[in-house]
C-alpha positions as CSV (number, residue, x, y, z in Angstrom):
1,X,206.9,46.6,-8.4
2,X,203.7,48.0,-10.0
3,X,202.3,48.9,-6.6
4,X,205.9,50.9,-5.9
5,X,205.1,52.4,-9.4
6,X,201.2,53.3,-8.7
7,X,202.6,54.9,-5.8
8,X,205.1,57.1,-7.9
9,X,202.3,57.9,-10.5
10,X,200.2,59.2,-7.4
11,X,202.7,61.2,-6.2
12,X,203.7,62.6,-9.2
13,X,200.1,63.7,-9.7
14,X,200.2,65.3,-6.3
15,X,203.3,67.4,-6.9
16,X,202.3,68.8,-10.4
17,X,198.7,69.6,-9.3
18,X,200.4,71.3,-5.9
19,X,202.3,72.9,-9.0
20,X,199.6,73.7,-10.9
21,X,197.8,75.7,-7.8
22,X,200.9,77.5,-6.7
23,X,201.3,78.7,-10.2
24,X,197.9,79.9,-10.6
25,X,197.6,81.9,-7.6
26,X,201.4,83.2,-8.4
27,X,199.8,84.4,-11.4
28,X,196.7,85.6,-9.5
29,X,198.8,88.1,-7.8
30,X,200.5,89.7,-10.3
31,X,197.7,89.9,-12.1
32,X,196.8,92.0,-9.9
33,X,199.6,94.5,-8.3
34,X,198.5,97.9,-7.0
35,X,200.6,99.9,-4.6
36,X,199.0,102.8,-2.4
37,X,200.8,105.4,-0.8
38,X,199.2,107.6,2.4
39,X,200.8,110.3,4.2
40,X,200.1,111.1,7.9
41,X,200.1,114.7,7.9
42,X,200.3,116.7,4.9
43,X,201.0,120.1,6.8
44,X,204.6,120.0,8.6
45,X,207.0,122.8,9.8
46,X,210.7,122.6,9.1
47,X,212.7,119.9,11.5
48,X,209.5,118.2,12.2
49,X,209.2,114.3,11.1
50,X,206.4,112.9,9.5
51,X,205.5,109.1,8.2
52,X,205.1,107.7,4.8
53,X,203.3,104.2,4.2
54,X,203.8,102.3,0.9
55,X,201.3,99.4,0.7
56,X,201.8,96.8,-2.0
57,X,199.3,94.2,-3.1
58,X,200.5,91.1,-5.6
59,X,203.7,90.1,-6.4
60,X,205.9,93.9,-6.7
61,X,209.9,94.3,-7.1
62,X,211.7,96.0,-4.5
63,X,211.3,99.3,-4.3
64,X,213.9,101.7,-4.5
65,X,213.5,104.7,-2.2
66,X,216.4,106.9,-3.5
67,X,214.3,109.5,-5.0
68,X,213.1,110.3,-2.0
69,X,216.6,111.7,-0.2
70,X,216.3,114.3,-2.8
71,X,214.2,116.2,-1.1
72,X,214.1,114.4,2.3
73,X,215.8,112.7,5.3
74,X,214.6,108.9,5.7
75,X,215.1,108.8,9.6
76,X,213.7,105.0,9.8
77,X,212.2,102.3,7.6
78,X,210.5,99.4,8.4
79,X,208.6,96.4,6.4
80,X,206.7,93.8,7.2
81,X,204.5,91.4,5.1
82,X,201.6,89.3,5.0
83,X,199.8,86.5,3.1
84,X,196.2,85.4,3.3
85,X,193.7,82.5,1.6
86,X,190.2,83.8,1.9
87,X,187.7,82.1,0.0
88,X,190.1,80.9,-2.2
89,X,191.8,84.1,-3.2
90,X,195.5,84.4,-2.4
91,X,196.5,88.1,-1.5
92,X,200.2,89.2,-0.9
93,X,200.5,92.3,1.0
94,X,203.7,94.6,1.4
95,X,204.2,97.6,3.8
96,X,207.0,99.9,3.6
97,X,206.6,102.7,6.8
98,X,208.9,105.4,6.4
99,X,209.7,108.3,8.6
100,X,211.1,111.5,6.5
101,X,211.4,115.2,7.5
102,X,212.3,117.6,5.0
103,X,215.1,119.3,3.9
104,X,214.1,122.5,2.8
105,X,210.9,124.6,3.2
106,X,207.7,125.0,0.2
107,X,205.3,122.7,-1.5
108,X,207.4,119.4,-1.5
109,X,206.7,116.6,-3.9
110,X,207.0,112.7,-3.0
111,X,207.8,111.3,-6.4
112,X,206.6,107.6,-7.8
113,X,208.7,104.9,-5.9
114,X,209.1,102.1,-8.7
115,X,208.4,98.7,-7.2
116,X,209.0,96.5,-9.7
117,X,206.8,96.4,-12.8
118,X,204.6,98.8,-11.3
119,X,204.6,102.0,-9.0
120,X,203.6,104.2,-6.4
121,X,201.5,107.5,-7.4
122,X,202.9,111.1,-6.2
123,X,201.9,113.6,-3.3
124,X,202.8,116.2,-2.6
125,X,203.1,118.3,1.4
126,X,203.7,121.7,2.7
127,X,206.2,122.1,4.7
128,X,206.7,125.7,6.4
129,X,209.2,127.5,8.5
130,X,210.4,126.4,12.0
131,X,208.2,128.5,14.6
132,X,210.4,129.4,17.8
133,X,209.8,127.2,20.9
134,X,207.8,129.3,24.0
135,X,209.8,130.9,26.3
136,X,210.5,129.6,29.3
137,X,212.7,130.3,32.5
138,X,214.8,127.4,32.9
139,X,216.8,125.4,31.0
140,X,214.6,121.8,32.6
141,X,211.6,123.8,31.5
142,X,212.2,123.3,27.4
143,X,212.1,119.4,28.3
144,X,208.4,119.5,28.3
145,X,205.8,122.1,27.4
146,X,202.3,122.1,25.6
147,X,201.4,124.7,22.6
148,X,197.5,125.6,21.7
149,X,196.0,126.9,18.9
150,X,192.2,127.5,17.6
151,X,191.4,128.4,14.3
152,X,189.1,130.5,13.7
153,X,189.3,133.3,15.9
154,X,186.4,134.8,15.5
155,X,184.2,132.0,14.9
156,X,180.2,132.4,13.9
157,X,177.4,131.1,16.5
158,X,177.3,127.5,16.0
159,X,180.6,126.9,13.4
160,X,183.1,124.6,14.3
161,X,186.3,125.9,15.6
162,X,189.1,123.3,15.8
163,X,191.6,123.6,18.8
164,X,194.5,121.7,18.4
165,X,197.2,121.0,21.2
166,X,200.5,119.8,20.9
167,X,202.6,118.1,23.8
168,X,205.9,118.3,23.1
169,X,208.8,116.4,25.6
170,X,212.4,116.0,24.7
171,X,212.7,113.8,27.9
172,X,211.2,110.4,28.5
173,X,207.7,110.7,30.5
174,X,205.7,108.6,32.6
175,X,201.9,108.9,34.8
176,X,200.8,111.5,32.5
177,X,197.4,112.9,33.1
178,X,195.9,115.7,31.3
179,X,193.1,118.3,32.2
180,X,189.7,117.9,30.1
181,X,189.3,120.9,28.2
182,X,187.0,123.6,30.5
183,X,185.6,126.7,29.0
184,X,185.2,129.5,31.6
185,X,183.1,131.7,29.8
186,X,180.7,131.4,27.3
187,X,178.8,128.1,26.0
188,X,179.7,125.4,23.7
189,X,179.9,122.1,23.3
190,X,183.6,120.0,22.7
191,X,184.1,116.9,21.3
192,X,187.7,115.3,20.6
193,X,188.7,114.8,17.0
194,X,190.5,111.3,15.7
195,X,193.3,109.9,17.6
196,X,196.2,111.6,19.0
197,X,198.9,112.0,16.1
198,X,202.8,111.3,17.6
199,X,205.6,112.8,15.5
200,X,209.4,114.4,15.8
201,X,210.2,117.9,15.4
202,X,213.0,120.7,16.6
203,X,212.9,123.9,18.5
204,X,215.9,125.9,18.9
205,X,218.1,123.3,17.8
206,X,216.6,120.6,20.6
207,X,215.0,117.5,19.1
208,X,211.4,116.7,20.6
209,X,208.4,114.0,20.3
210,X,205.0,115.5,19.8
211,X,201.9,113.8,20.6
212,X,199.2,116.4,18.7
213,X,195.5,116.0,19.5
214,X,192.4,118.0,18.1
215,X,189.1,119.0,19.2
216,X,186.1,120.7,17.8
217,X,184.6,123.6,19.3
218,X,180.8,124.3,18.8
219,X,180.0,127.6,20.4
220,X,176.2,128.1,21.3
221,X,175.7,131.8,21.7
222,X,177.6,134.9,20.2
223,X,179.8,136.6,22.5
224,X,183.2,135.8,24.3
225,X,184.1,132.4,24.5
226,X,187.4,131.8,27.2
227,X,189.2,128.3,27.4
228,X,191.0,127.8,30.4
229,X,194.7,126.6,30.4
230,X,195.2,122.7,29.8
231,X,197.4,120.9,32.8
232,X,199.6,118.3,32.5
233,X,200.7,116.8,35.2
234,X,204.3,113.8,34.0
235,X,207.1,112.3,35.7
236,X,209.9,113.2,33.5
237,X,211.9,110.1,33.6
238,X,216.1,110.4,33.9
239,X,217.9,109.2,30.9
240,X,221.2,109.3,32.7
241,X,220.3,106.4,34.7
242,X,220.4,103.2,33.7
243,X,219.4,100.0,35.0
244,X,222.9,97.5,36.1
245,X,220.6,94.6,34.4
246,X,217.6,93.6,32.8
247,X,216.6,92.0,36.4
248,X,216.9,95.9,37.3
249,X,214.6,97.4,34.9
250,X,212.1,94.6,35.7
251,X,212.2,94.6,39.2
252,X,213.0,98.8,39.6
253,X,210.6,101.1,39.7
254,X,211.9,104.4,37.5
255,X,212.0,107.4,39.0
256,X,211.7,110.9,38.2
257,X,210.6,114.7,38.7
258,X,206.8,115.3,38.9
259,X,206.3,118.1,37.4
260,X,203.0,120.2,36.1
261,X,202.5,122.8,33.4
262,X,200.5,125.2,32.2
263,X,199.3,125.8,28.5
264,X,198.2,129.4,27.4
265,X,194.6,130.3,27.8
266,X,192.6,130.9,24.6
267,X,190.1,133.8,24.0
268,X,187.3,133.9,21.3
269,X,185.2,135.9,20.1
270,X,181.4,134.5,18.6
271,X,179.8,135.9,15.9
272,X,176.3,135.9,16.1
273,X,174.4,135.0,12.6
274,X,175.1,137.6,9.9
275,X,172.1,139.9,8.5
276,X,173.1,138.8,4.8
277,X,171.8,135.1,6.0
278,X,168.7,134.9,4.5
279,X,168.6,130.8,5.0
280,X,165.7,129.7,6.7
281,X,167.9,127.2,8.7
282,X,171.5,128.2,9.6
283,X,174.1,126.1,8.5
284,X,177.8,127.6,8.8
285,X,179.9,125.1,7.0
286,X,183.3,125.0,5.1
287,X,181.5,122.9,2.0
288,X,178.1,121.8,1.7
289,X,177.2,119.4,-1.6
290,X,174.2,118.4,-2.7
291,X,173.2,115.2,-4.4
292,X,170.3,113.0,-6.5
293,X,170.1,109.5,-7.5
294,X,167.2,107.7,-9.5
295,X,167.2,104.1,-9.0
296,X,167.1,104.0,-13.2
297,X,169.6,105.5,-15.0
298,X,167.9,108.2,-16.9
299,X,164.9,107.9,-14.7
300,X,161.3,106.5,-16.5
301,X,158.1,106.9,-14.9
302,X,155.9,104.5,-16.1
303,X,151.5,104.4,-13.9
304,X,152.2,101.7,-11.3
305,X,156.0,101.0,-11.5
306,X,158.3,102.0,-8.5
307,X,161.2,104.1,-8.8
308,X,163.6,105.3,-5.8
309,X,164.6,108.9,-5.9
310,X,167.7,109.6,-3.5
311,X,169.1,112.7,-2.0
312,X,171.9,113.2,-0.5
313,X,173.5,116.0,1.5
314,X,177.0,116.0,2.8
315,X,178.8,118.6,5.0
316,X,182.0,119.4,5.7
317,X,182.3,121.8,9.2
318,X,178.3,120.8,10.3
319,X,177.3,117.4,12.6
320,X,174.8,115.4,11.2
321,X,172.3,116.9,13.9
322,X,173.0,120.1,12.2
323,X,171.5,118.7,8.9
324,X,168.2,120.2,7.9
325,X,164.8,118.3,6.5
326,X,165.3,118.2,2.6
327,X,161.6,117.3,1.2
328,X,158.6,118.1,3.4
329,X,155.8,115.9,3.2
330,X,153.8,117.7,1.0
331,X,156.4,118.1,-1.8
332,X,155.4,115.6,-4.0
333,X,152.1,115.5,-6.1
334,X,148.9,114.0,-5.3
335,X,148.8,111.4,-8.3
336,X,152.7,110.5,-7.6
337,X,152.2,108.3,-4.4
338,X,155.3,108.8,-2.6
339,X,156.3,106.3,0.5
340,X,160.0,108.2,2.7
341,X,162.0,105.3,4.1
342,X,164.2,105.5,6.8
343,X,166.4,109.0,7.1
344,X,170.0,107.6,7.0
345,X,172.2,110.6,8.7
346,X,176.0,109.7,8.9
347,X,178.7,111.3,11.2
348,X,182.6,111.2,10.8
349,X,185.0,113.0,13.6
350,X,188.4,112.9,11.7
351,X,191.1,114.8,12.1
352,X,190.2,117.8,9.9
353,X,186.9,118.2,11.5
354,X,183.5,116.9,11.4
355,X,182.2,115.5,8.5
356,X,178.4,114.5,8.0
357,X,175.5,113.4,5.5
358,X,171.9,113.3,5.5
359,X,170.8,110.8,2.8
360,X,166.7,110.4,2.0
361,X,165.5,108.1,0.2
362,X,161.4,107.7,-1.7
363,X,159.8,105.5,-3.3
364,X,157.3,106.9,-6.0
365,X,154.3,105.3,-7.6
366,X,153.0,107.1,-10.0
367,X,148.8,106.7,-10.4
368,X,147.8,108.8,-13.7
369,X,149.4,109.1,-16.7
370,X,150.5,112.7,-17.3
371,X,153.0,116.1,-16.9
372,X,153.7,116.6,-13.3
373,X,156.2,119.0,-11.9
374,X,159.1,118.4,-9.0
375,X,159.7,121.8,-7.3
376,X,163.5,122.5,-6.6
377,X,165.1,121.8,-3.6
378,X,167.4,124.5,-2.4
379,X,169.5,124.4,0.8
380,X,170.8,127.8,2.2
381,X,174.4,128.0,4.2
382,X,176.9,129.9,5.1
383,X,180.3,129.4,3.7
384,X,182.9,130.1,6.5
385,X,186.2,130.3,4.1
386,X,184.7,133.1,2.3
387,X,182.2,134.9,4.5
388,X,179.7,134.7,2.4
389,X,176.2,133.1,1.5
390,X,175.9,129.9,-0.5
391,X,172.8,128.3,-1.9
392,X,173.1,124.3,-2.8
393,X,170.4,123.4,-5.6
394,X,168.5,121.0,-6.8
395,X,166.5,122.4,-9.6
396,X,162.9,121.9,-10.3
397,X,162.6,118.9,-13.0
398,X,159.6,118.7,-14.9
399,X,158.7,114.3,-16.1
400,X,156.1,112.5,-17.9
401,X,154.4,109.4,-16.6
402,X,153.2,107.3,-19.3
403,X,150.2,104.4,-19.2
404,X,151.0,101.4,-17.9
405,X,152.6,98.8,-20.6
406,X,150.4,96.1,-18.6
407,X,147.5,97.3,-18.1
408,X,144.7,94.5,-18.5
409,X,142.2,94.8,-21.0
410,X,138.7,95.2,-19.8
411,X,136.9,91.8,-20.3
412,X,132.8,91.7,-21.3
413,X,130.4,91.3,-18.9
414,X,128.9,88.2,-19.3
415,X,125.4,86.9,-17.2
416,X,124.6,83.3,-17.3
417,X,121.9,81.4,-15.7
418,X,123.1,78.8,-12.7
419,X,123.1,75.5,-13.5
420,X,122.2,72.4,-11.4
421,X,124.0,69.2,-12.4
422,X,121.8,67.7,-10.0
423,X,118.5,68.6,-11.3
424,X,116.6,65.8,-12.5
425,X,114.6,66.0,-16.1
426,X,110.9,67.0,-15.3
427,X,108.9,63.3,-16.2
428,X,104.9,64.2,-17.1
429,X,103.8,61.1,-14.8
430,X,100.5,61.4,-13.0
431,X,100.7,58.3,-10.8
432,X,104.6,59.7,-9.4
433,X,104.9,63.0,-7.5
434,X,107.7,64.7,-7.9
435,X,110.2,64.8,-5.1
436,X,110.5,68.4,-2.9
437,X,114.3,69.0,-2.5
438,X,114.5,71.3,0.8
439,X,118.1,71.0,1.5
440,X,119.8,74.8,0.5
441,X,117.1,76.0,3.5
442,X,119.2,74.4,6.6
443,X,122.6,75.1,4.8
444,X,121.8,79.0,5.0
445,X,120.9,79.1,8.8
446,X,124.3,77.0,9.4
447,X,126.2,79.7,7.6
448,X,124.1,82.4,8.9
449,X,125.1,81.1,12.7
450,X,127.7,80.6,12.2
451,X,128.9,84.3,10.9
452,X,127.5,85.5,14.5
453,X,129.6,83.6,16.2
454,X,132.8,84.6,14.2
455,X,131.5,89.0,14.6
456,X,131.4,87.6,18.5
457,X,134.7,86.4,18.7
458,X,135.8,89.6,17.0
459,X,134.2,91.8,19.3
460,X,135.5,89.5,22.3
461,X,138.9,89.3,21.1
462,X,138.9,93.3,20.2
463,X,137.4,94.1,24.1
464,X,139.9,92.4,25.2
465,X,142.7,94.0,23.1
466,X,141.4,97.4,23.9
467,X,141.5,96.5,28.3
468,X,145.4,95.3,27.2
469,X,146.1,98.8,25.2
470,X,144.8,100.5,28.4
471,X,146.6,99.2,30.6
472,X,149.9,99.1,28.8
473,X,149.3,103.0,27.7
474,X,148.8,103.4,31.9
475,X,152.0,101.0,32.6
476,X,154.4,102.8,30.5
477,X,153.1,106.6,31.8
478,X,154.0,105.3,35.5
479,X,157.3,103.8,33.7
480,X,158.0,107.9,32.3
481,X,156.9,109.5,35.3
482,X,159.2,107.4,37.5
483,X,162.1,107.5,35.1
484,X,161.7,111.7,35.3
485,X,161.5,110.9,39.0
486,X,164.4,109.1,39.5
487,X,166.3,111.5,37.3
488,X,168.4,114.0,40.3
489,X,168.5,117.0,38.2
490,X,165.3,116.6,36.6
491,X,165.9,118.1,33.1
492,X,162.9,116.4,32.1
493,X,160.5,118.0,34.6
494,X,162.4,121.1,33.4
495,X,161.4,120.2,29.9
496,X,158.3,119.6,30.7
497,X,157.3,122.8,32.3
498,X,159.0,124.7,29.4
499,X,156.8,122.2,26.7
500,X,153.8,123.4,28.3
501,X,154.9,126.9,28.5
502,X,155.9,127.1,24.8
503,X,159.1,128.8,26.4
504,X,161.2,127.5,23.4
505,X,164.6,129.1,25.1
506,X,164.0,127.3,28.3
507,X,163.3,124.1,26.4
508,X,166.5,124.3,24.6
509,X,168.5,124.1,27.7
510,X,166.3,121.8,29.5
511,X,167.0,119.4,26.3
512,X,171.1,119.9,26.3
513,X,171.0,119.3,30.1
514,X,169.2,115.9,29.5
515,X,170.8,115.0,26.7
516,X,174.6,115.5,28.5
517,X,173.1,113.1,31.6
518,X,171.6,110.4,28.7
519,X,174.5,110.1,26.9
520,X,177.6,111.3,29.3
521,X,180.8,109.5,27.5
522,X,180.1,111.3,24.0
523,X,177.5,113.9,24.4
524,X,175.8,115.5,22.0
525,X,177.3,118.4,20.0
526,X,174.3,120.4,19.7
527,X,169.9,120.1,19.7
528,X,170.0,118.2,16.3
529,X,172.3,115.3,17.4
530,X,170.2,115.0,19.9
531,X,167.2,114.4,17.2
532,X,169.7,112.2,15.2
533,X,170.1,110.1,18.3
534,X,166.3,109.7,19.1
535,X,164.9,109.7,15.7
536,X,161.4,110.2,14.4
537,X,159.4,112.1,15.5
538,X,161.3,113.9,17.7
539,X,164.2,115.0,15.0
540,X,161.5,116.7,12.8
541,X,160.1,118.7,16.3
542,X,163.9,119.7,17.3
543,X,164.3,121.1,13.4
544,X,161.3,122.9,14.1
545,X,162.4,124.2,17.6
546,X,165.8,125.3,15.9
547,X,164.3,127.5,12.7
548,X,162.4,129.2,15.2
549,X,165.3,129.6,17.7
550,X,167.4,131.3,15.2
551,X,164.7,133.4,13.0
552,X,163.7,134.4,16.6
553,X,160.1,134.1,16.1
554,X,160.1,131.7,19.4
555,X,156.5,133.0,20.1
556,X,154.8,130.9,17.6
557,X,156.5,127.6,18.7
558,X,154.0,125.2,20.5
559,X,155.9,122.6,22.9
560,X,153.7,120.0,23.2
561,X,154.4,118.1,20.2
562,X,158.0,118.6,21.0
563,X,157.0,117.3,24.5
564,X,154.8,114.0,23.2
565,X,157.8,112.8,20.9
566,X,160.0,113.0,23.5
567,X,157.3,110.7,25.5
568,X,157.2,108.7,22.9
569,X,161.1,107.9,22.6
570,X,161.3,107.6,26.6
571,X,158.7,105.0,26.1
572,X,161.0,102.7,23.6
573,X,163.4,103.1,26.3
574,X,161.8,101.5,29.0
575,X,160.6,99.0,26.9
576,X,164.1,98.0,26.1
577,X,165.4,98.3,29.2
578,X,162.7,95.7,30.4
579,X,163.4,93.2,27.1
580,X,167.1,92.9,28.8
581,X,166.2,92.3,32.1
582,X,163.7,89.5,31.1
583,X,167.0,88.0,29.3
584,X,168.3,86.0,31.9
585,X,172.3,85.2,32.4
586,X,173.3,82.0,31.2
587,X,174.4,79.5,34.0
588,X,178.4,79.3,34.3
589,X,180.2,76.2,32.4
590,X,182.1,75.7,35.4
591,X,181.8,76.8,39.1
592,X,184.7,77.9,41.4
């Protein structure tokens, strides 16, 4: 009997302390309900669709969605849930998808969905008339067609224009394939935007799915710009038809009309760089922000203590290649040691367009107590919504450095006479001489010895060093040279000759031509992605190359710096090409 009660008690213990756990993390989430709302376009015509995604966090009510058929349709709705342990921490999350289209057209709010004790924030979209479907000869026709646009049509030299196509099919489709987007005349660079986007709209009365996908456009000269039509080739599949079984579906392969069409050709027109530019960098943008940081909150500058200064660029409309130098190396003064880490440039391709960031960061050690100044920093662009010239500031900031709170005090100089524990006391004896001590004489020839030898090991070792350096400097030329060798185009050789010809034009090309064989799935965008992408030192020679390209002073630009950087990166690249190859495969766990 008292074991059959022990074994209650422990059980009991059990249950309350499983009790106990439940309770607390019950109590965790709701401690901690939030619910987030996000919209997946914010920009809709009348009779298109468009999704709405609740997300709850913690313990929330049901939500009640009735506000919403005020001003729009719910079409579907869907939830799903999940629960996770992660270091202990219980979370309980909640996701409502909605798909709505509007009722009427104007700036439509979706009000605060209550979900218990807490609730959703509002947003609001645009939603704007229905524009009429394209016209087309046959009545099949309307069951699939693709619509472009680009915005802006007139564009300036190196903006970004985003082309957006829309596929829109009423039928079912299968074996799609798509045309890459070709421009026929002019030069620019394309680079696709986010993910494709899939939604439901109406034409003339006739209910559709839309997949929408973007691209950005970076046009490299002024002058006409022509993009071909897009093809798309589709079975379209017959709805009528349906299988006797689901053994037919499996087993059946659908059929349907092949069928290809055409979207319109697009024709632009570049800018080239307006005369009221003044920038010595051009940077056409739709925002540009700049930003500092101290690492100390307000800043103190103190002789011998570290502080971090950070600046930050972002652009909205410009790739991070695009991004110019913001301190030179000379900026700071002499007694404020400064030491540039890392430039940290960031890219985003979303949906809206390209979004980027140049962030420097210093370290500064002041030296001498004092006044000093810190010259403004002032970035010139080109504000594309407005037309007009913008200039983002830092402005100069004047600080004091005081002494150094620890600074040791000088100590006395203090001369004393060596002492020998070992000396005996003199003893005035006649009859004993006094012992000669002549050991210290063949201590210093041991150390003086032995110093040569160590200065010849040094020389030996450094000799030996200096043959190695040689003949790695001579290994990795033979490594370049083969790697321009084995290249079929040779843009590098092309390069090459234009470095050595100070042709700066010529070494533009040669640079985009290489740069579109060395990185073929996502090339890049334009000569300063292709800095980004090989780093110091050859970003800060292909910022050079561009001021001069676009202040046309391309006479004064010398290409063999430009030419050694790009050396020097090539270089790297063999090197770690060779560290894989020396990594050998592991042997297989089991042999077939």
């Amino acid at each position: 009997m008292m074991f059959i009660a022990m074994r209650k008690k422990i059980m009991f213990k059990k249950a309350l302390g499983l009790w106990v756990i439940l309770f607390l993390y019950s109590a965790y989430g709701f401690a901690n309900e939030s619910v987030t709302v996000e919209i997946s376009r914010h920009n809709v015509q009348m009779n298109e669709s468009f999704q709405i995604t609740f997300t709850a966090v913690g313990a929330v009510g049901t939500p009640d969605f009735k506000p919403l058929s005020q001003d729009f349709e719910i079409l579907s709705q869907a939830q799903s849930n999940q629960v996770s342990i992660i270091n202990r921490q219980y979370t309980s999350q909640m996701v409502w998808r909605l798909e709505l289209m509007p009722k009427h057209t104007g700036t439509l709010t979706v009000p605060a969905i209550n979900f218990g004790n807490t609730s959703s924030t509002a947003a609001q979209i645009a939603v704007t008339a229905e524009v009429p479907a394209s016209s087309t000869t046959t009545e099949k026709a309307k069951d699939l067609f693709l619509e472009v646009d680009a915005e802006p049509k007139n564009p300036y030299v190196q903006s970004q224009v985003i082309y957006t196509l829309r596929l829109f099919h009423a039928v079912d489709i299968a074996n799609a394939s798509l045309t890459d987007l070709n421009l026929a005349q002019g030069d620019a660079i394309v680079q696709r935007l986010g993910e494709d986007i899939n939604y439901k709209t109406q034409r003339d009365n006739k209910a559709y799915r839309v997949i929408e996908r973007k691209y950005a456009i970076f046009p490299q000269k002024s002058g006409a710009l022509h993009i071909d039509p897009l093809i798309l080739q589709a079975q379209l599949l017959d709805n009528n038809r349906y299988p006797r079984s689901a053994f037919d579906s499996f087993f059946t392969q659908q059929t349907g009309t092949t069928k290809k069409i055409l979207s319109n050709p697009i024709d632009l027109t570049v800018q080239p760089i307006p005369s009221e530019f003044s920038g010595t960098q051009w940077l056409p943008a739709k925002q540009i922000v700049l930003q500092e940081e101290w690492s100390t909150n307000p800043p103190q500058f103190e002789v011998g203590k570290p502080i971090t200064r950070t600046i930050t660029l972002n652009a909205n409309g410009l790739t991070a290649g695009q991004l110019p130098i913001l301190v030179s190396n000379n900026y700071y003064p002499a007694d404020l040691k400064s030491y540039p880490d890392q430039t940290q440039p960031t890219e985003q391709m979303t949906s809206s367009g390209a979004i980027s960031a140049r962030q420097e960061k210093t370290a500064i050690i002041p030296t001498k107590a004092g006044q000093y100044v810190l010259p403004a920093i002032s970035v010139s662009w080109w504000n594309t919504n407005t037309n007009t010239m913008e200039v983002a500031t830092l402005p100069e900031q004047t600080i004091k450095v005081a002494p150094s709170a620890t600074a040791p005090e000088p100590q006395p100089v203090q001369t004393t006479a060596p002492v020998t524990a070992s000396t005996p006391p003199v003893v005035n004896n006649a009859t004993t001489p006094a012992p000669v001590v002549a050991a210290p004489a063949p201590a210093m020839t041991v150390e003086h010895s032995m110093f040569w030898q160590w200065v010849s090991a040094g020389l030996a070792v450094g000799w030996l060093l200096t043959i190695m350096a040689w003949i790695w400097v001579h290994y990795q030329a033979r490594q370049i040279k083969q790697l321009v060798k084995n290249n079929r185009q040779n843009p590098l050789q092309h390069l090459q000759q234009a470095c050595m010809a100070n042709d700066a034009i010529q070494a533009k090309s040669a640079l985009l031509e290489w740069a579109k064989m060395q990185w073929a799935s996502r090339p890049p965008v334009s000569l300063g992605d292709i800095g980004v992408r090989c780093g110091e030192p050859v970003l800060q020679e292909i910022q050079t190359l561009n001021r001069l390209l676009y202040s046309q002073q391309t006479q004064d630009w010398q290409g063999n710096t430009l030419w050694s950087a790009i050396q020097a990166y090539l270089a790297t690249q063999v090197q770690q090409r060779k560290s894989k190859a020396n990594v050998e495969p592991l042997e297989p766990l089991f042999k077939l």
